[in-house]
Backbone as a printed PyTorch tensor [residue, N CA C, xyz], in Angstrom:
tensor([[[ 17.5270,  -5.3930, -16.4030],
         [ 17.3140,  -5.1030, -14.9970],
         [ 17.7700,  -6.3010, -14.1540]],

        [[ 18.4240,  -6.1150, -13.2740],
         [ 19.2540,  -7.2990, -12.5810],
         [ 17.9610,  -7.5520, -11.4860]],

        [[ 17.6060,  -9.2200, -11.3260],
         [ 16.9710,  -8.8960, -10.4630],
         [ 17.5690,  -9.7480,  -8.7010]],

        [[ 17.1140,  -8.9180,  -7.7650],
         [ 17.4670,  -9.1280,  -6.8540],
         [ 17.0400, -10.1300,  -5.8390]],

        [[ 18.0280, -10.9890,  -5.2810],
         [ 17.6880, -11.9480,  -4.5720],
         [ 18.8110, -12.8000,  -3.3300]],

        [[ 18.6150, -13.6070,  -2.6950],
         [ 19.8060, -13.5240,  -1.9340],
         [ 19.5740, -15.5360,  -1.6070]],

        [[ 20.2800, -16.1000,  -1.8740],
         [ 20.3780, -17.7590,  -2.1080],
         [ 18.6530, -17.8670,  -2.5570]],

        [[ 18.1780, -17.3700,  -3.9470],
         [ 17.3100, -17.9300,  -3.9340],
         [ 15.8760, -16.6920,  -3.6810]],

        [[ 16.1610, -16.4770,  -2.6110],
         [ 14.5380, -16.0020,  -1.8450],
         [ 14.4970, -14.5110,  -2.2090]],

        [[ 13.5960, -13.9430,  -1.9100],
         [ 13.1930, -12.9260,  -2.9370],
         [ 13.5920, -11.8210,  -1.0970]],

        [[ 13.0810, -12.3010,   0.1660],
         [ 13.4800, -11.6240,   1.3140],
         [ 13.8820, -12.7960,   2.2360]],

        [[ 14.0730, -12.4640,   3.3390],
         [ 14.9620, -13.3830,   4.4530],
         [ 13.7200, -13.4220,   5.6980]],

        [[ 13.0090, -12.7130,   5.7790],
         [ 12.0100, -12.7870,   6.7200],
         [ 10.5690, -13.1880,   6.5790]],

        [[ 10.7480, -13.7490,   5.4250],
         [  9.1520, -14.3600,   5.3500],
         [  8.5510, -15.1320,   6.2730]],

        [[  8.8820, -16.2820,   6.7500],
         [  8.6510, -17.1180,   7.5510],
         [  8.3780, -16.0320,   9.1930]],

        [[  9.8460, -15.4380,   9.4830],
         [  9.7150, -14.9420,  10.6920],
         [  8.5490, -14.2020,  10.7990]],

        [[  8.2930, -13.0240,   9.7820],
         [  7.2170, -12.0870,   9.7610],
         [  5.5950, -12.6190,   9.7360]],

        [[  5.5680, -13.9190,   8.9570],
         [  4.3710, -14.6920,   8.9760],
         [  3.8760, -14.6550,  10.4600]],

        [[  5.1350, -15.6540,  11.2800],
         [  4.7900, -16.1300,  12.6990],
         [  4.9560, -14.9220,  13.4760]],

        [[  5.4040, -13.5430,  13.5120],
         [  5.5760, -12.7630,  14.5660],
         [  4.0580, -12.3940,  14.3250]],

        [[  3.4520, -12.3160,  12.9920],
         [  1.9310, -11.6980,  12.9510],
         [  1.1020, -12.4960,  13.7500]],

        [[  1.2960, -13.7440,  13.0250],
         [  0.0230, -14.7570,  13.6360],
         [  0.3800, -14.9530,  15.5980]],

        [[  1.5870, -14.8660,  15.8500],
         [  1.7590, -15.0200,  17.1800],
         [  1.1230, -13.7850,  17.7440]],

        [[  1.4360, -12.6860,  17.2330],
         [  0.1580, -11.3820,  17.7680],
         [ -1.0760, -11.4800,  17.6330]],

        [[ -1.5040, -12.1170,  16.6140],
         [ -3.1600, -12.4250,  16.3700],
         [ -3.0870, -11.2000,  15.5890]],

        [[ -2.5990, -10.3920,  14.4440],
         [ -2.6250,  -9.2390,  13.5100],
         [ -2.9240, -10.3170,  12.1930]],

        [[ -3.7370,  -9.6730,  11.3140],
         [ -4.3120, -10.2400,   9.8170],
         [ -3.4870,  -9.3110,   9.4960]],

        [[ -3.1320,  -9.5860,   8.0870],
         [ -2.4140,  -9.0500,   6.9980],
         [ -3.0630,  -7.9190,   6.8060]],

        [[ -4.6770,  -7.9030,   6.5340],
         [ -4.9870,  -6.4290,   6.6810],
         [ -4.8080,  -5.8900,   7.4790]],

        [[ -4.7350,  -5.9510,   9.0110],
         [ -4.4870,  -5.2360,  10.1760],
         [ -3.1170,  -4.3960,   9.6560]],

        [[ -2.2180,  -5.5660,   9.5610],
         [ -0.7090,  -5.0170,   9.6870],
         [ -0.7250,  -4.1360,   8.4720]],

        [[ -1.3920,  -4.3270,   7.0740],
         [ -1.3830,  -3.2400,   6.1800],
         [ -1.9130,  -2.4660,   6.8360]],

        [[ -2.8620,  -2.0600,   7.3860],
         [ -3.3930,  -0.6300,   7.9210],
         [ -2.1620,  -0.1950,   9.0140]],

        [[ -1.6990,  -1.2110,   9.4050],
         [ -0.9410,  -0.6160,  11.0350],
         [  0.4580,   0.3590,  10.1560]],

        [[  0.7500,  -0.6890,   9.2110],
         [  2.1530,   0.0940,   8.1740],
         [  1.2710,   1.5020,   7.6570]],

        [[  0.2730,   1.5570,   6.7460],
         [ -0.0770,   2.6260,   6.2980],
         [ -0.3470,   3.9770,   6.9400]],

        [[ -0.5270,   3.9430,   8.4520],
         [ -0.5880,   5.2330,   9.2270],
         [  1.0890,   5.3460,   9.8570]],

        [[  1.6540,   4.6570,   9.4720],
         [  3.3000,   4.4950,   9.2720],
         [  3.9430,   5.4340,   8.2610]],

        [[  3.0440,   5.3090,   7.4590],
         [  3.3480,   5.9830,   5.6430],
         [  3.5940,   5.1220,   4.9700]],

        [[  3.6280,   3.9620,   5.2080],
         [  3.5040,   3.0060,   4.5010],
         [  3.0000,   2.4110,   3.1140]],

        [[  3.0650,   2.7370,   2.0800],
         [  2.1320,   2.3490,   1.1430],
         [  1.9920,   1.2080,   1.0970]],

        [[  1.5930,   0.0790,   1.6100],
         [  1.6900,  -1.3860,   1.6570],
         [  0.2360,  -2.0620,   1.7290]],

        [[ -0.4190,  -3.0160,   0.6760],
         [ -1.3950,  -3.4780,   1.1860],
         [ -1.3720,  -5.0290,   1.3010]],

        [[ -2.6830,  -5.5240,   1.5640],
         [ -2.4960,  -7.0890,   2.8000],
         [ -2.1300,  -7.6940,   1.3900]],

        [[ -2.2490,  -7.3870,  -0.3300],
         [ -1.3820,  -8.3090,  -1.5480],
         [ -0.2910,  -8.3850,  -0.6910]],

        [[  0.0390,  -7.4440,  -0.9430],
         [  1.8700,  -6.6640,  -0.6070],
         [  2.5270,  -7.6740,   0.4710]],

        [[  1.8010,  -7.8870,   1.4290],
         [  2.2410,  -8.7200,   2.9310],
         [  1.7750, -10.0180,   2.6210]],

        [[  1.1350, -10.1630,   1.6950],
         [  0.8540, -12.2330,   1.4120],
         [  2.3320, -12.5690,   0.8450]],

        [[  2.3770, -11.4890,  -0.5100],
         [  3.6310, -11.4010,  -1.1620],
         [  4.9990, -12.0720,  -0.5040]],

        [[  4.9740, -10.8740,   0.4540],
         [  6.2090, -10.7680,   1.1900],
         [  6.1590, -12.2910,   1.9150]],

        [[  5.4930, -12.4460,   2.7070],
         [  5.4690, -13.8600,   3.7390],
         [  5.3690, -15.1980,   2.9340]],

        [[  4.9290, -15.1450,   1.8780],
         [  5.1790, -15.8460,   0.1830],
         [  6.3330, -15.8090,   0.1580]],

        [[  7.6120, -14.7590,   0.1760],
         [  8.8420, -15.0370,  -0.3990],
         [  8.6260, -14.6610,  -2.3030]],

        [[  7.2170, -13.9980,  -2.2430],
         [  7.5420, -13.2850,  -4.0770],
         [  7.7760, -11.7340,  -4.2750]],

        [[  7.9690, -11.2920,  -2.7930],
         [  8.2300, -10.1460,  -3.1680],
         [  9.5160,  -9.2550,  -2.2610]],

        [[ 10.6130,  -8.5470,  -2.2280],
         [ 11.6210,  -7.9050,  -1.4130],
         [ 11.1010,  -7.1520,  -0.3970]],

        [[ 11.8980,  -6.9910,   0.3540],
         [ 11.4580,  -6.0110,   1.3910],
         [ 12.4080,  -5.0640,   1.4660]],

        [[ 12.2860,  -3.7620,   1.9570],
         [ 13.1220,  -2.4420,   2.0930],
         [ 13.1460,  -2.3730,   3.3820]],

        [[ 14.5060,  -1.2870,   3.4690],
         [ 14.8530,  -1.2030,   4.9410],
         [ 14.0780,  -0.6460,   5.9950]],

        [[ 13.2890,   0.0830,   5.3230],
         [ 12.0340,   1.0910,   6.3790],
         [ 10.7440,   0.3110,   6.3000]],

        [[ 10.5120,  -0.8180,   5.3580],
         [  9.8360,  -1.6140,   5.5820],
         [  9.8530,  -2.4740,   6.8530]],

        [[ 11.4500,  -2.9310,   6.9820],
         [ 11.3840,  -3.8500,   7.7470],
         [ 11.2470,  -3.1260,   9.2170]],

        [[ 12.0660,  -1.8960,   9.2640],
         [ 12.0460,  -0.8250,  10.8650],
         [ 10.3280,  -0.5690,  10.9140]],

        [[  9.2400,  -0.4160,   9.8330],
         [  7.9010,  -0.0940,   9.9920],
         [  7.1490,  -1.5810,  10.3560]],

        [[  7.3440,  -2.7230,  10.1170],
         [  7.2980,  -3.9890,  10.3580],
         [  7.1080,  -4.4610,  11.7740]],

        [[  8.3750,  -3.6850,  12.1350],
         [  9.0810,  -4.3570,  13.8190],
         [  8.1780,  -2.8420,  14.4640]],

        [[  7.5360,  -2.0150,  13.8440],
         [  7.5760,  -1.0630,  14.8760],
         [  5.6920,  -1.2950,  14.7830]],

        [[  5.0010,  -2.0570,  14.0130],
         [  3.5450,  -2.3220,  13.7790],
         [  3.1720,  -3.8110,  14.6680]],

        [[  4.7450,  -4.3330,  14.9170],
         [  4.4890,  -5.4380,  15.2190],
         [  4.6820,  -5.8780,  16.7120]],

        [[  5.5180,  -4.6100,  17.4020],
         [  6.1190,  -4.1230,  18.3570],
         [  7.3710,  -4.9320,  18.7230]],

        [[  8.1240,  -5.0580,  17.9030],
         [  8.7680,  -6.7290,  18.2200],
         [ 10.1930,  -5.8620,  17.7460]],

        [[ 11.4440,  -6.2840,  17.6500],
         [ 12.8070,  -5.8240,  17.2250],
         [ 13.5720,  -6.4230,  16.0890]],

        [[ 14.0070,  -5.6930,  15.3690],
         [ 14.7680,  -6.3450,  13.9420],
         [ 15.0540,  -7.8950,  14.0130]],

        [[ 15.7090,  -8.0940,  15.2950],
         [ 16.5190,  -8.9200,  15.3340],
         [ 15.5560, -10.3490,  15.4570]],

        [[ 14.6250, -10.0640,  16.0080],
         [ 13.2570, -11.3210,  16.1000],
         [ 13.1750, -11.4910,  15.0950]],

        [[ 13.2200, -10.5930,  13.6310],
         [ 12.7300, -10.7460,  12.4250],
         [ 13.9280, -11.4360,  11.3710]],

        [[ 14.7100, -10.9160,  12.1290],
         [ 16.2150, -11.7050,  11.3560],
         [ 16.8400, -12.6540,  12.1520]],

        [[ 16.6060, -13.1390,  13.1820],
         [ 17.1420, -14.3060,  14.2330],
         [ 17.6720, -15.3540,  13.4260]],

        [[ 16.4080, -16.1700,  12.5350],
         [ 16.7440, -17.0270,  11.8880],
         [ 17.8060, -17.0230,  11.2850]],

        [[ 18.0600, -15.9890,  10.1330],
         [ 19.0680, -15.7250,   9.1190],
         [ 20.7520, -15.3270,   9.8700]],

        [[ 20.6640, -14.8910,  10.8520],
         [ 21.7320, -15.0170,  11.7430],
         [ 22.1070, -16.4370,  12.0650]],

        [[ 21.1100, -16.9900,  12.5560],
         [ 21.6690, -18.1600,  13.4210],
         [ 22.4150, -19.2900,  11.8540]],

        [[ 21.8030, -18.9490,  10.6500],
         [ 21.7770, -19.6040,   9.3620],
         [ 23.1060, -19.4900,   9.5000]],

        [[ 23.5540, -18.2880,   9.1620],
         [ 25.3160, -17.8760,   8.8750],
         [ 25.8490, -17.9320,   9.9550]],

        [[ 25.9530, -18.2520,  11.0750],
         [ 26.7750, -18.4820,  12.5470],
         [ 27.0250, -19.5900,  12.4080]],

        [[ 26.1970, -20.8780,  11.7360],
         [ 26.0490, -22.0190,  11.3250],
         [ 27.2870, -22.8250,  10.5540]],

        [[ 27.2030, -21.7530,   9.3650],
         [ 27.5710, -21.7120,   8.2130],
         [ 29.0740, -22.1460,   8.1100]]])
């Protein structure tokens, strides 16, 4: 099984997703409940995980993310843009 990763990190938005939560004042459980009436199957492991950098994220993860968090892809990927504009 190949496993997937991209320089290293398991997702690209850990950091961002950490601070867009805590800048809302949302707990990891919050945002698991806010994803799960999303359809989300995700719990606050799942989101330590993720903001850890030990676990991937999916694409409807990240659109259910920005839409729990009220915030836009691009807040969540800013960093990783500005990385490769850099580059």
């Amino acid at each position: 099984m190949q496993k997937l990763s991209y320089q290293g990190t398991k997702n690209i938005i850990a950091m961002p997703l950490r601070l867009m939560r805590v800048r809302k004042r949302v707990t990891q459980q919050e945002l698991a409940a806010r994803m799960q009436v999303l359809g989300v199957n995700i719990d606050q492991q799942a989101i330590s995980n993720i903001e850890n950098n030990r676990r991937i994220v999916t694409d409807y993860e990240l659109a259910c993310f920005c839409k729990a968090l009220r915030c836009t892809e691009r807040d969540l990927l800013q960093e990783f843009f500005d990385k490769l504009r850099d580059e």
